[in-house]
C-alpha positions as CSV (number, residue, x, y, z in Angstrom):
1,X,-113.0,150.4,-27.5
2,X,-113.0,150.3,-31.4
3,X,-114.0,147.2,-33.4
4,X,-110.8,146.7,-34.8
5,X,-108.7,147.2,-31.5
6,X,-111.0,145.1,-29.5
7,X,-110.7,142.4,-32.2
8,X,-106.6,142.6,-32.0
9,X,-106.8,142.3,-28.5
10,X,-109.2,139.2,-28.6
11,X,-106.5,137.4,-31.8
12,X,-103.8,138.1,-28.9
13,X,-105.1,135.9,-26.8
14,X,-103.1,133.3,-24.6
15,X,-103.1,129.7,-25.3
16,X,-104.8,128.1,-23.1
17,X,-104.1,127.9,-19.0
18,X,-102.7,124.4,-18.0
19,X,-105.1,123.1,-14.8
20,X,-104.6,124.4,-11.5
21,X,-103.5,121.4,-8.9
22,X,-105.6,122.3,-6.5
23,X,-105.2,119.2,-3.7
24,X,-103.3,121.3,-1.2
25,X,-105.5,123.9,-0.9
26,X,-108.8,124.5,1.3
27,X,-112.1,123.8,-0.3
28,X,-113.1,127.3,-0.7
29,X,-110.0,128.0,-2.0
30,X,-109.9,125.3,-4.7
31,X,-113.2,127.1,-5.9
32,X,-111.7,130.1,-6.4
33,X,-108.5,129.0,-7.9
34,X,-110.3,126.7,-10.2
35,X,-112.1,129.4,-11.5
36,X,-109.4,130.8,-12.5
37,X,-108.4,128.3,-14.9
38,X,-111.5,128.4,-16.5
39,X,-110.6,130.0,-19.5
40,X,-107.3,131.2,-21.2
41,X,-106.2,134.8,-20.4
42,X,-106.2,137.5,-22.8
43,X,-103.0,139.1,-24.2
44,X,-101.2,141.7,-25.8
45,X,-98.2,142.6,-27.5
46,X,-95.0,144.5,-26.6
47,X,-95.4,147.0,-29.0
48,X,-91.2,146.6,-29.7
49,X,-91.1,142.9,-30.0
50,X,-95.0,141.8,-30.5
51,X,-94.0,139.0,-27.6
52,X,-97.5,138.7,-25.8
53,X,-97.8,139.2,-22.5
54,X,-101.1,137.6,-19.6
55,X,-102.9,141.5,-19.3
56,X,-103.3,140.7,-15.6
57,X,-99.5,140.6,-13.5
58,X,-98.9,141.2,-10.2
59,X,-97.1,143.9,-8.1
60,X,-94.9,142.8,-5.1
61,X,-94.7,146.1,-2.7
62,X,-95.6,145.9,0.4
63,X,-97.7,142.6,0.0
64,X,-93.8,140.3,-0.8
65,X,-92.1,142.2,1.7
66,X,-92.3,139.5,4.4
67,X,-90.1,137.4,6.0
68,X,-88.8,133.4,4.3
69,X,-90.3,130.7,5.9
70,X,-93.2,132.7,7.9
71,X,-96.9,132.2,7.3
72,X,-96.5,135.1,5.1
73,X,-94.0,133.8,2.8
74,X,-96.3,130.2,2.6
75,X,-99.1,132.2,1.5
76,X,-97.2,133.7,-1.3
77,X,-96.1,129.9,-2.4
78,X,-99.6,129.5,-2.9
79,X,-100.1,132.9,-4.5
80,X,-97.2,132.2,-7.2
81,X,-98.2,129.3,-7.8
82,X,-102.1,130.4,-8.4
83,X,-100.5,132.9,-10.5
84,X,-98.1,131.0,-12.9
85,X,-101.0,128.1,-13.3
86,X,-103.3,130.4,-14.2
87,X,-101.5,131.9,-17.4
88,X,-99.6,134.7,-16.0
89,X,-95.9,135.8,-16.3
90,X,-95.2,139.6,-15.3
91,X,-93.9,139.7,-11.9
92,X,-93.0,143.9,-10.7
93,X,-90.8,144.3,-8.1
94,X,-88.1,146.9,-7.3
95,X,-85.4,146.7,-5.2
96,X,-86.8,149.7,-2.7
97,X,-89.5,147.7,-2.1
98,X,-88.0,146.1,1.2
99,X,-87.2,142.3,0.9
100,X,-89.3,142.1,-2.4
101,X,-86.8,141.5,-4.5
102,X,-85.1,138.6,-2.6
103,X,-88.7,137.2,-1.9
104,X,-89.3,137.0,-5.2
105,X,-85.9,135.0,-5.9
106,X,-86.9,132.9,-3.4
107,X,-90.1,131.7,-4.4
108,X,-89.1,131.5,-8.6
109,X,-86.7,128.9,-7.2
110,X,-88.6,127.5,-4.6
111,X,-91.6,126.5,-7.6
112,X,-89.6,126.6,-10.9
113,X,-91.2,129.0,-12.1
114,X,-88.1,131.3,-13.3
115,X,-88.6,130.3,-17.3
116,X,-92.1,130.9,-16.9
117,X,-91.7,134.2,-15.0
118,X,-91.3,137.8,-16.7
119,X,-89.3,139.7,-14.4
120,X,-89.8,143.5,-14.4
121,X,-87.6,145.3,-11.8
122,X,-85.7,148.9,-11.0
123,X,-83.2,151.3,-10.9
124,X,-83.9,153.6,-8.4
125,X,-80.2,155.0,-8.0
126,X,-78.7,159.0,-8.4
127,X,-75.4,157.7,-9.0
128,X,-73.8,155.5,-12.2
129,X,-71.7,153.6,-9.2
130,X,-75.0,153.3,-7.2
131,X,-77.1,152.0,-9.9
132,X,-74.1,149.4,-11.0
133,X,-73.9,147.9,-6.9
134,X,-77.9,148.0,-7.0
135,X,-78.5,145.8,-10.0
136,X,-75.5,143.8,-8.7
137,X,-77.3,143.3,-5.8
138,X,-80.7,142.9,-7.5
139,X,-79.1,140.0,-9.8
140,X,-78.2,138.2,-6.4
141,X,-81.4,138.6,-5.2
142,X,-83.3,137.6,-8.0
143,X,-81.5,134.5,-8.5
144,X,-80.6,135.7,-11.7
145,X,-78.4,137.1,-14.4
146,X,-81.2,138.8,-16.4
147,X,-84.5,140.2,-16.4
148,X,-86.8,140.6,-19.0
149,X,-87.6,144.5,-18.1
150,X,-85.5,147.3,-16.0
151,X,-87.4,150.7,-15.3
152,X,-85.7,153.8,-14.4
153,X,-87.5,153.7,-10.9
154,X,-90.5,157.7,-10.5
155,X,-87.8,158.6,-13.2
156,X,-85.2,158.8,-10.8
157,X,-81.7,160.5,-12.3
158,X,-83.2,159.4,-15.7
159,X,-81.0,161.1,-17.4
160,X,-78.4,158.8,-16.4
161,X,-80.0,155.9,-15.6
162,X,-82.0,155.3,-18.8
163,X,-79.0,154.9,-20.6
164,X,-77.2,152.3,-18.1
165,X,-80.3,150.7,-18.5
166,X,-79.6,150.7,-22.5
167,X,-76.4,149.0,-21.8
168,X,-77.8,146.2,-19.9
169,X,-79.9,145.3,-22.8
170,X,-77.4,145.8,-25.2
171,X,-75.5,143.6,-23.1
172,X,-78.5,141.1,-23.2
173,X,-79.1,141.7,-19.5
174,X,-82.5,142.5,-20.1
175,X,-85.1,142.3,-23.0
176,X,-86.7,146.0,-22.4
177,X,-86.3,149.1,-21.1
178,X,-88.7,151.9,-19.6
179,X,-89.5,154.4,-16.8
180,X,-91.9,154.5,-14.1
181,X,-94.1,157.0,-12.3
182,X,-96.9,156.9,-10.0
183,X,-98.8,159.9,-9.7
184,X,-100.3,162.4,-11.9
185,X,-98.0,165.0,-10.7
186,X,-94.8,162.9,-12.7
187,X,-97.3,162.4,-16.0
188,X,-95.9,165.7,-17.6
189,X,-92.1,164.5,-17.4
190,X,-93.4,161.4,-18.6
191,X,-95.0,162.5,-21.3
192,X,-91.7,164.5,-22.5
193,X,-89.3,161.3,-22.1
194,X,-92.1,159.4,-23.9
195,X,-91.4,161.6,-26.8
196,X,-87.6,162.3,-26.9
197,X,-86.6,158.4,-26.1
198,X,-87.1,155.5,-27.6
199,X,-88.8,153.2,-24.7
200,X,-89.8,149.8,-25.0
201,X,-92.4,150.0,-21.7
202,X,-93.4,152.6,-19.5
203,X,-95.3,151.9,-15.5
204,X,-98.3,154.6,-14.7
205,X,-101.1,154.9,-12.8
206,X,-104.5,154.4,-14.1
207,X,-107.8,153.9,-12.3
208,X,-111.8,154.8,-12.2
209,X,-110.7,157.4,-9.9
210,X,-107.5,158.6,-11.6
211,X,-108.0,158.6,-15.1
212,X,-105.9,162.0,-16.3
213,X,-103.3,159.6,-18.2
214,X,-105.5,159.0,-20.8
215,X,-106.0,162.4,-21.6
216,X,-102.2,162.1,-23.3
217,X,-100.3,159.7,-21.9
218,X,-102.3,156.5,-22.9
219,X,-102.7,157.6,-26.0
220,X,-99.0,158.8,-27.1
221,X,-98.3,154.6,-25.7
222,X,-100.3,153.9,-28.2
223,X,-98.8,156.4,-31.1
224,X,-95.0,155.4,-29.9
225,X,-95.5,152.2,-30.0
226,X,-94.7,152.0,-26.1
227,X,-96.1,149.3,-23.7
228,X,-98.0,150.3,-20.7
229,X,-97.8,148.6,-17.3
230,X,-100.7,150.3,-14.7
231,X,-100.1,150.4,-11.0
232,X,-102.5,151.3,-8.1
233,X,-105.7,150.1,-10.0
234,X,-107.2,149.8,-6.8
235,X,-105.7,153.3,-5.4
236,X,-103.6,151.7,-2.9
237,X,-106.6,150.1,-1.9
238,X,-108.9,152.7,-1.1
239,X,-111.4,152.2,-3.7
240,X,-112.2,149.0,-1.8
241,X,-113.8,151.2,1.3
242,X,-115.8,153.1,-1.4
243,X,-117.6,150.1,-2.4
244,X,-117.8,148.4,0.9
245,X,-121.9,146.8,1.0
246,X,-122.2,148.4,-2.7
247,X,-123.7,146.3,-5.2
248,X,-121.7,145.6,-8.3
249,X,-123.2,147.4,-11.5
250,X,-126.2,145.4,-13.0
251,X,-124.3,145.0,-16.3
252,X,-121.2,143.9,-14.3
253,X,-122.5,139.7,-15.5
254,X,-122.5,140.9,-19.0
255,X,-118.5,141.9,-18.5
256,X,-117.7,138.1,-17.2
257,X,-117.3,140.1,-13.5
258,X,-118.2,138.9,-10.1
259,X,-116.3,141.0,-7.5
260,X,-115.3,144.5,-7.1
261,X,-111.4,144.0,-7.9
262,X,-112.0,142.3,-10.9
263,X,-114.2,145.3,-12.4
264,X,-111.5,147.8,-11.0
265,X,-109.1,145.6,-13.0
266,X,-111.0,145.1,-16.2
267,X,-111.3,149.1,-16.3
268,X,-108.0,149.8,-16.2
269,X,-107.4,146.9,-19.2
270,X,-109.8,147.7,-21.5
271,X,-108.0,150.4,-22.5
272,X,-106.4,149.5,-25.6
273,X,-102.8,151.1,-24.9
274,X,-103.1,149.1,-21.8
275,X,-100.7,146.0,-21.7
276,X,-100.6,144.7,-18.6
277,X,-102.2,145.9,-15.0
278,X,-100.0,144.7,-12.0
279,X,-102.3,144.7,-8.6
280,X,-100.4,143.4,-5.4
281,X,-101.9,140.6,-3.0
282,X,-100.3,138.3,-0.6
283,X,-103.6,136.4,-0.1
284,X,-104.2,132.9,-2.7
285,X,-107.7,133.3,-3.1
286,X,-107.7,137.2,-4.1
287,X,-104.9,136.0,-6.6
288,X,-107.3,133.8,-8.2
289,X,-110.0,136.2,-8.3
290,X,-108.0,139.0,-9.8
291,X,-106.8,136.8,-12.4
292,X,-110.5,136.4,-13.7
293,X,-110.0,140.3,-14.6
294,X,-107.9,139.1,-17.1
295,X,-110.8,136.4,-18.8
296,X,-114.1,137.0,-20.8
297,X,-115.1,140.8,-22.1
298,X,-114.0,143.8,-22.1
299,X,-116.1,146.7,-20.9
300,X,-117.9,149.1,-23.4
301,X,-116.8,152.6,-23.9
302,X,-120.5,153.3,-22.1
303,X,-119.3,150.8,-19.1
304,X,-116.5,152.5,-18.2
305,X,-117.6,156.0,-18.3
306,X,-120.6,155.0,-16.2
307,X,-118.0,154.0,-13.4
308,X,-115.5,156.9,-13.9
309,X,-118.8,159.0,-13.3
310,X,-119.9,157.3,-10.1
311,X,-116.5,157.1,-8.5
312,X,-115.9,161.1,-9.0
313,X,-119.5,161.7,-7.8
314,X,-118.7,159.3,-4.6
């Protein structure tokens, strides 16, 4: 990273995290969470407002889609909680993502967290009457009448969909508006709406073993003025069997980094078009550690070319 971006992403930092209560939960876990407030986490700005956002936020599919009041659903009070204590906001959920959207509802109101919580969810519609009865319903199930970001869902019937989207915020149901994708195969589309359209955010993939959006993509964010939310830092998970019984790098205490997800998260975020990285957990005390991604430094250019080598040599 260069000097000066490094040192604008350092000024962005968050004030600092207010202290975890930690008297419900299991020793261990009150270890781990604590942590996690050690420090403030870092920042940056929406390139189209300058608001700062917590670089580390948290993806819903799969892990929220669970069922109220079941052990499930207790974990994910702790997880939220974990979450919102520890300095983050950005919460990405969508509302093809099974009972992730109501989930999410659910637990805002269940902690009071909503004015702390930056909502980013979907359109994923091929229809103007679809798309109007989906963010009906997502509105419902949210527990809300806004959100602060609405995607246009793999760029799903963008065409349309990006401007209902535009409405809404004209409307001052949302704050931004941007498109999604998830796998290199969408990044050329991408790449063309980034340059016709005026976006406030778009959602990509980025990861030590999928790096091929910064070869354009990251860096037209960056020229646009576009924020940049990145999914499947962890590959859907499978970069955790490539490391099973594998030491961490011996410069990995240099970068502040003590487990495997946090240096998989800390890649993807030292990239300076990077705003925010949104890994999904239903567990509290992998919520706590992948918030410590989000605390002390960045890694070098030489860092994290070192693990883009060993992860396409593995």
């Amino acid at each position: 990273m260069h000097l000066h971006s490094r040192r604008r992403f350092l000024a962005g930092s968050a004030a600092t995290a207010s202290a975890l209560a930690l008297g419900a939960l299991p020793l261990p876990m009150r270890a781990l969470a604590a942590a996690a407030a050690s420090g403030p986490l870092l920042t940056r700005p929406i390139p189209s407002s300058g608001e700062q956002l917590p670089v580390i936020g948290a993806g819903t599919s799969g892990s929220y889609d669970v069922d109220p009041g079941s052990p499930e659903y207790a974990a994910l009070q702790e997880v939220v909680r974990i979450f919102f204590e520890g300095g983050a906001r950005l919460i990405d959920t969508s509302p093809n993502y099974g009972r992730s959207d109501e989930v999410v509802g659910s637990l805002l109101a269940d902690g009071g967290w909503r004015d702390k919580a930056f909502i980013a969810t979907k359109i994923a519609a091929d229809s103007r009457e679809a798309a109007e009865a989906q963010w009906k319903d997502s509105q419902r199930r949210l527990r809300t009448d806004k959100v602060e970001l609405l995607q246009v869902h793999n760029l799903r019937d963008w065409q349309r969909q990006l401007p209902f989207a535009r409405e809404l915020k004209e409307q001052g149901r949302t704050k931004y508006v941007g498109v999604t994708h998830y796998t290199d195969a969408g990044l050329p589309e991408l790449e063309r709406i980034m340059r016709a359209e005026k976006l406030d955010f778009i959602q990509i993939h980025y990861s030590v073993n999928s790096t091929r959006a910064a070869e354009r993509v990251l860096p037209l964010a960056q020229d646009r003025g576009i924020a940049v939310l990145v999914n499947r830092a962890f590959d859907d998970g499978r970069l955790f069997a490539r490391v099973k019984d594998k030491p961490l790098p011996g410069w990995a205490a240099e970068a502040g980094v003590t487990s495997w997800a946090q240096m998989f998260l800390k890649f993807a975020i030292s990239h300076p078009a990077v705003t925010v990285v949104i890994p999904a957990t239903g567990k509290p005390e992998r919520q706590a550690d992948q918030l410590k991604a989000g605390r002390g430094p960045l890694l070098s250019g030489a860092q994290q070319q070192e693990l883009v080598r060993q992860f396409a040599a593995a």
